[in-house]
N, C-alpha and C positions, 0 to 999 in steps of 0.2 A: 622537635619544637617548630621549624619551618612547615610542616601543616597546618599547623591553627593561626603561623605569623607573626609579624613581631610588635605589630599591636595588641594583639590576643595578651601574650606571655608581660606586656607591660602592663596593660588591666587586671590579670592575675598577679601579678606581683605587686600593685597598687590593696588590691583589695588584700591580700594574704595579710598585710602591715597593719591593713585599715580594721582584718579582724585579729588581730596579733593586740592591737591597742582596744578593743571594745573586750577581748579577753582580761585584759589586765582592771580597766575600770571596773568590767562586772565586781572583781574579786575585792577589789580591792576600796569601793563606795562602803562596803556592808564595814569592814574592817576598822574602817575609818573613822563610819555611824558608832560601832559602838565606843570609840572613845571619847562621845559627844552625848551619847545619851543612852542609858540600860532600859530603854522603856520597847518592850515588845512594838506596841501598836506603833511607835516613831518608823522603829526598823522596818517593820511591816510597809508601812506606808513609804518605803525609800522606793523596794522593791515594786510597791504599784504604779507610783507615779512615772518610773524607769520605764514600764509597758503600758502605760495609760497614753501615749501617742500614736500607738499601733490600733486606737481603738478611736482616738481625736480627728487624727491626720491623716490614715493611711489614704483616704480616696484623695484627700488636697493634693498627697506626693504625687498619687498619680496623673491628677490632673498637670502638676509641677511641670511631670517628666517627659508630657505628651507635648507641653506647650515651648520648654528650652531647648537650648541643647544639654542634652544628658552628660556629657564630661563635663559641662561649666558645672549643670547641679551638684553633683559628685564633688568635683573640685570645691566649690562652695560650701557645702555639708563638713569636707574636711577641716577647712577652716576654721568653719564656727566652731568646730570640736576639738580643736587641737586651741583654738582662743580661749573658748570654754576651758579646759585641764589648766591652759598655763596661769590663769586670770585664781581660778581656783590653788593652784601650789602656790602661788604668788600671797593670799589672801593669808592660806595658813602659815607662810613662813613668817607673817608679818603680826600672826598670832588674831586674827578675825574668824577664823574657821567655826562652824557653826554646823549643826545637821540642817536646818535649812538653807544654810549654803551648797550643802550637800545634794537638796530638794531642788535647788534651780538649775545646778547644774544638770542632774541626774535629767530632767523634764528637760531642758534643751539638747542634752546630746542624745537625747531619743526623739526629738522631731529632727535632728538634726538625719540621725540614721536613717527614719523613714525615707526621707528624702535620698538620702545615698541608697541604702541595698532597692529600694524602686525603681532606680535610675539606672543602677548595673546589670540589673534582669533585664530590661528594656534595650540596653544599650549594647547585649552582645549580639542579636541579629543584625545590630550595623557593622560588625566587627569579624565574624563569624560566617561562612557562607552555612546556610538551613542545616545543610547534610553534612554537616560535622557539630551541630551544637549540641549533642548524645555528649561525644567526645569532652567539648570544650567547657560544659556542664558538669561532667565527673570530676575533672581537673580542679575546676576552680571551687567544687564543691570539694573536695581533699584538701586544697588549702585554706580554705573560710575553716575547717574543721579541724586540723591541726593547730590554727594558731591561734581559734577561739578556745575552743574546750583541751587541749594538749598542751602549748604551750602558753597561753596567755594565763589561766588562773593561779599553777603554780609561780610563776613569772609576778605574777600582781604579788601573792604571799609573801616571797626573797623581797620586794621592792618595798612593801607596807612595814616589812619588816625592822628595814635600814631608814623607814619616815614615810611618813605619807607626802612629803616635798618630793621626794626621790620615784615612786608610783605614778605621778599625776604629771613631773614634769616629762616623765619616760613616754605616757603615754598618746601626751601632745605633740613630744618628737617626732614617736610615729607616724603619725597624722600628718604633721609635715614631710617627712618622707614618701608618706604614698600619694599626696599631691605631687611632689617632684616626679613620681612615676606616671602619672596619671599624666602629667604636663605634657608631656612625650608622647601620648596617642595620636597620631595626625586625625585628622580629618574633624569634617561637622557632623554633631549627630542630631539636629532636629529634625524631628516628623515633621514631612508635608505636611502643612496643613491646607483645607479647599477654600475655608473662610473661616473667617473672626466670630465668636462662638463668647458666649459667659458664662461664669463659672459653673453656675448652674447645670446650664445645657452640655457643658463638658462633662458634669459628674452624671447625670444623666443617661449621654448617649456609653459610656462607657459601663454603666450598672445594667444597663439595659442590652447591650451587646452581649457582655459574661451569661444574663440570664435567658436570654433568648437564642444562644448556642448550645442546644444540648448537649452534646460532650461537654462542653466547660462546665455547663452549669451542673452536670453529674459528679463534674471530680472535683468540683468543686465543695458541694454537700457532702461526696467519702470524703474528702481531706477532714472536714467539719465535723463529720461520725468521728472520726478513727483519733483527731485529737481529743475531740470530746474525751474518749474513752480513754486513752493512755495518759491524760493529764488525770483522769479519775485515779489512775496505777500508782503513778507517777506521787499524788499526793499524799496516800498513806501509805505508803511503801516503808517508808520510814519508821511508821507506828509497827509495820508488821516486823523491820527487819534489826533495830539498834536499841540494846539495851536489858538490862538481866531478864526484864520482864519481857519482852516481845518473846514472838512465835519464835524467832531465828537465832537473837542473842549474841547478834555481832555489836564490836564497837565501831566507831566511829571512823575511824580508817576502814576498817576492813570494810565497812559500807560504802564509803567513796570508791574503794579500791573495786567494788562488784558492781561499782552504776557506771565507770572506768570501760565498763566492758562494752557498755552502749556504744560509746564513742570509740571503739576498736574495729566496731565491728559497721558502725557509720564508715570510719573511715577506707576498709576493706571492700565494703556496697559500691563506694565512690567509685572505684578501677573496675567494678567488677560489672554494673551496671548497663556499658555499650552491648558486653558479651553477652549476658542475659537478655536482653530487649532481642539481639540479632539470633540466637539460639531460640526463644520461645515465642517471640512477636511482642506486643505492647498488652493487649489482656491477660495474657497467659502469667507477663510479666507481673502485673499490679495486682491477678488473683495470689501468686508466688508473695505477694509483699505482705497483702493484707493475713496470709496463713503465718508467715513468721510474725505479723504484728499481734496477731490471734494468743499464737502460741506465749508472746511476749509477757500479753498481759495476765493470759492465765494461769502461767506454771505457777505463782507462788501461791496458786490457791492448791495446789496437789503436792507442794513439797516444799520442805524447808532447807533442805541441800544447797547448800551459796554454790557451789560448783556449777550444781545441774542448770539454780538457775542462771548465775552466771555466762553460762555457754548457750540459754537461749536467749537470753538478755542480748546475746553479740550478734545470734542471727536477728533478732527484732532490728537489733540497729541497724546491720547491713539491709535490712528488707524497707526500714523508713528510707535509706540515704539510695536505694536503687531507686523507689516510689518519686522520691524528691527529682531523681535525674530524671527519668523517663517523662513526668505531667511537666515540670517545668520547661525542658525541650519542647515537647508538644507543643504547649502552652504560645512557645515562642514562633514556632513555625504558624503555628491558625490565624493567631491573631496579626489584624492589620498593623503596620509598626505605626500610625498615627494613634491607636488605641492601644500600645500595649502598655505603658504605663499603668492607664487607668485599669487596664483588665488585670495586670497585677498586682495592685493594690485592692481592687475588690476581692478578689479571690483570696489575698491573705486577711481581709479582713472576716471574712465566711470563717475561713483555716483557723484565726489563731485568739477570734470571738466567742468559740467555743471551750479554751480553754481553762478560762474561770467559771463559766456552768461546770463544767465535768468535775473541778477541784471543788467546788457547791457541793453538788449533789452527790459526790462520794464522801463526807463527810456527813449530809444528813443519812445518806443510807446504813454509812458505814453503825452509826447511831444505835438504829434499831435492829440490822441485821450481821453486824460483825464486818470485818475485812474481807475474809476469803470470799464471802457469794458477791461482794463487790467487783471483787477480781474475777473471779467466773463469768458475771454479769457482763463486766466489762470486752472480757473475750469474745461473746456472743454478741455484743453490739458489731464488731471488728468483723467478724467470721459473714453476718448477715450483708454487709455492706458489699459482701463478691458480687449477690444477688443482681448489683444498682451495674456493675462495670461493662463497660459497652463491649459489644463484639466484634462490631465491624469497626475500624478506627485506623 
């Protein structure tokens, strides 16, 4: 632990809580929706409005995070979200609960996140010396990923289970907690800045930096490919894999239990990622990514076997969660720390912009040409994108 420090290991243990409680809301908004309302389009629209900030706000956070200091943000973000949860368990214990209670919450504590996971990326080159953020990257990406996707959704289930007072007020507590952890970072983290700038010209010079660095602005457009494509997988996968009638004929567990594999094999990537980068280089590395993301999205067009594809489902995950270590390092070392907010808020807005075209367009494709050449299709978007990855870097 004493190489990364003991502000490092209190920022990872701030965040691990901070995604330990966005685990549990995720699960436990939908749970809740439907005891307020069986209307598809409501539901639907819980889940938009939840990531309709990543697509409002993301350059604002950035500009946020370039212009505060990044623990206040962070600290602050927790607040609202843990006032948000209590304000909301408070509301249903007192029998006001509504799915548009639901809707305001769900939309604030997603600007509220923006504002936080912007501010954490930005905020470990201050924390971090360069030539360890591979390292301090993997880490904190193992625990965002245990205790969103491992422990936070079954955890939401047990807790909606015994009420929805008892989910929302757990996941406020949280909140509070990883402020407590957070409290204990020493030091200031705001960007120098040279002069007084408006908003404007902040969002600006920071769109304008991402796109006018080529490496950035390359991995930036694969990340944008490669979700494109795997949010296409991602969307009918379901069609193809749950149900008497589908290709594959699993239930509903068993389907959980085989998407389960992603997230085993993310978490796997995370350790495994310093050793890769330092054994193959950094291209070698992200052509090694995009091949098991290749193979990810293809195999269920060659086979119906949950095993087979289950076990390449786990290398896909391990090949996104190295890809995520390796650009986001980068990422942190190129850019200037008075720009890095804003360069990482554009670049996920590039990244995670293209998510709802791909889930589009593999739905009308799916239409006219079936699932499987979806899934093919999809592979060869993936495979093509080696072409774009720089070699010198």
């Amino acid at each position: 632990m004493t190489s990364l420090g003991t502000a490092y290991w209190r920022l990872w243990s701030a965040s691990g809580l901070s995604n330990l409680a966005d685990g549990i809301v995720k699960i436990a908004l939908g749970l809740v929706a439907v005891q307020f309302t069986r209307s598809p389009a409501l539901i639907a629209g819980l889940a938009f409005v939840s990531s309709l900030p990543w697509l409002l706000f993301a350059l604002h956070a950035g500009v946020l995070a370039d212009r505060v200091d990044r623990r206040r943000a962070m600290l602050s973000a927790n607040v609202v979200r843990a006032s948000l949860l209590a304000a909301l368990a408070a509301a249903i214990a007192l029998g006001f609960g509504s799915i548009w209670l639901l809707y305001v919450v769900a939309l604030g504590t997603g600007v509220a996140e923006t504002v936080h996971d912007t501010a954490a990326q930005a905020i470990l080159p201050q924390i971090v010396a360069r030539d360890r953020l591979t390292r301090a990257n993997s880490r904190l990406y193992a625990a965002e990923l245990t205790a969103n996707e491992f422990a936070g959704p079954p955890l939401g289930g047990i807790l909606v289970a015994a009420g929805a007072l008892a989910a929302f007020s757990a996941s406020s507590a949280l909140w509070i907690v990883a402020v407590a952890a957070l409290f204990f970072v020493p030091g200031s983290f705001r960007a120098e800045r040279a002069r007084g700038t408006s908003l404007r010209e902040d969002l600006v010079e920071g769109l304008r930096f991402l796109w006018q660095n080529r490496l950035l602005r390359i991995l930036a457009i694969m990340v944008g490919g490669f979700n494109l494509a795997t949010s296409a997988v991602l969307t009918l996968f379901v069609l193809y894999a749950v149900g008497p009638s589908s290709a594959m004929g699993l239930s509903g567990q068993a389907y959980g239990f085989l998407l389960a594999t992603i997230a085993v094999g993310g978490f796997a990537g995370s350790f495994a990622a310093e050793r890769v980068e330092r054994a193959l280089g950094r291209s070698r590395t992200l052509v090694l990514a995009l091949a098991t993301g290749a193979a990810f999205a293809g195999i269920p067009a060659v086979t119906t076997n949950p095993y087979v594809i289950g076990a390449v489902f786990l290398l896909g995950g391990a090949g996104v969660m190295v890809w995520n270590v390796v650009v986001v390092s980068l990422r942190q070392r190129v850019v200037p720390d008075h720009l890095l907010g804003r360069a990482t808020s554009g670049h996920r807005l590039v990244a995670w912009g293209t998510k709802p075209l791909g889930a589009a367009a593999a739905g009308l494709l799916a239409e006219f040409f079936g699932l499987r050449p979806v899934f093919a299709g999809a592979a060869a978007v993936i495979l093509s994108l080696a072409l774009l990855t720089p070699r010198e870097w």
